[in-house]
N, C-alpha and C positions, 0 to 999 in steps of 0.2 A: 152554455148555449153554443150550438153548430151556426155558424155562418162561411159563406159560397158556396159554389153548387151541388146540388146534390146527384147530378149526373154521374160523377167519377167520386167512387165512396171510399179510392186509394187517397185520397189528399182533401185536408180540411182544416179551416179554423176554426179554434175552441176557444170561448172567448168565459173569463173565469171572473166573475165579480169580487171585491173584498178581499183580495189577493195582490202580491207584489213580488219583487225579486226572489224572496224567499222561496217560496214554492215554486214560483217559474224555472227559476236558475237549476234547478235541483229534477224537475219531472224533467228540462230540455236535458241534464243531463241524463238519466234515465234511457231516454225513449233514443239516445242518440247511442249509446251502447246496443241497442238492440238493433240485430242485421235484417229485420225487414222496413229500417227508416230511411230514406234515400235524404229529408230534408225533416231538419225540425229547426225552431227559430223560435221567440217569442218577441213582443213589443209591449211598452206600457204604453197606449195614445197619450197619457197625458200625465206628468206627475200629479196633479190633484184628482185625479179621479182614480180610483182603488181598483182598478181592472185589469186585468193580464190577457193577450190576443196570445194562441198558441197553432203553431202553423206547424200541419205533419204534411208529407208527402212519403207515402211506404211502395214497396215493391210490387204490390197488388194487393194485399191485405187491407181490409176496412180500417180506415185510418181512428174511428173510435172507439175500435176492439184494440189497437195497437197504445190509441191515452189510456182507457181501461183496465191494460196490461202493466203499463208502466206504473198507473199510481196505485196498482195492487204490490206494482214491485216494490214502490216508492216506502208502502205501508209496512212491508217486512226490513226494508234497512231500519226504519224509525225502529222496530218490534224493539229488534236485538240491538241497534244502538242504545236503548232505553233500560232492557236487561244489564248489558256488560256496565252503565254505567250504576243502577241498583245494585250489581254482584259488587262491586267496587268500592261501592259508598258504605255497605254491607262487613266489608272483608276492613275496611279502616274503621268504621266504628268500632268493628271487635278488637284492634291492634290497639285502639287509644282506650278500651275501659283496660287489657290485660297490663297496656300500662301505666293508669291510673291506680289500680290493683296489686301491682308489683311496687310504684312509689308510696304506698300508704302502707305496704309491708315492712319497705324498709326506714320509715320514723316510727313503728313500732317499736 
């Protein structure tokens, strides 16, 4: 949900239900690498309530094309963080059957 004005569509609050630090911490860094964000910040109002407020201010670009951008960007760290860690978990499984396979050769 967009909340404040909708006059100037360079700067605006996102406000994200069911969400906390995790995501938050992670899109402000995101959207704060990218050089059309002048300000990004987020806040929780309140610990017991599960909601994240996210505050852009960009160079002139529509500040919901710019979250849009970030958590498309956000979506491809996950991709390949989730690959490298597959290819990894992958490449030790095989190392521990070859040596499970080599100890059962040699009590043969």
């Amino acid at each position: 949900m967009e909340h404040g004005s909708f006059n100037d569509p360079s700067q605006g609050t996102f406000s994200m239900t069911d969400e906390d630090h995790t995501l938050a911490n992670s899109i402000r860094f995101t959207l704060n690498q990218d050089p059309r964000v002048t300000f990004c910040g987020y806040s929780i109002p309140h610990p017991s309530d599960a909601r994240v407020n996210i505050r852009i201010q960009t160079t002139g670009d529509p500040a919901r094309e710019v979250l849009k951008d970030s958590c498309q960007d956000q979506m491809l760290v996950c991709q390949h963080v989730r690959s490298t860690f597959d290819q990894a978990v992958m490449e030790f499984k095989s190392k521990q059957a070859l040596k499970s396979l080599e100890s059962m050769d040699i009590k043969s």
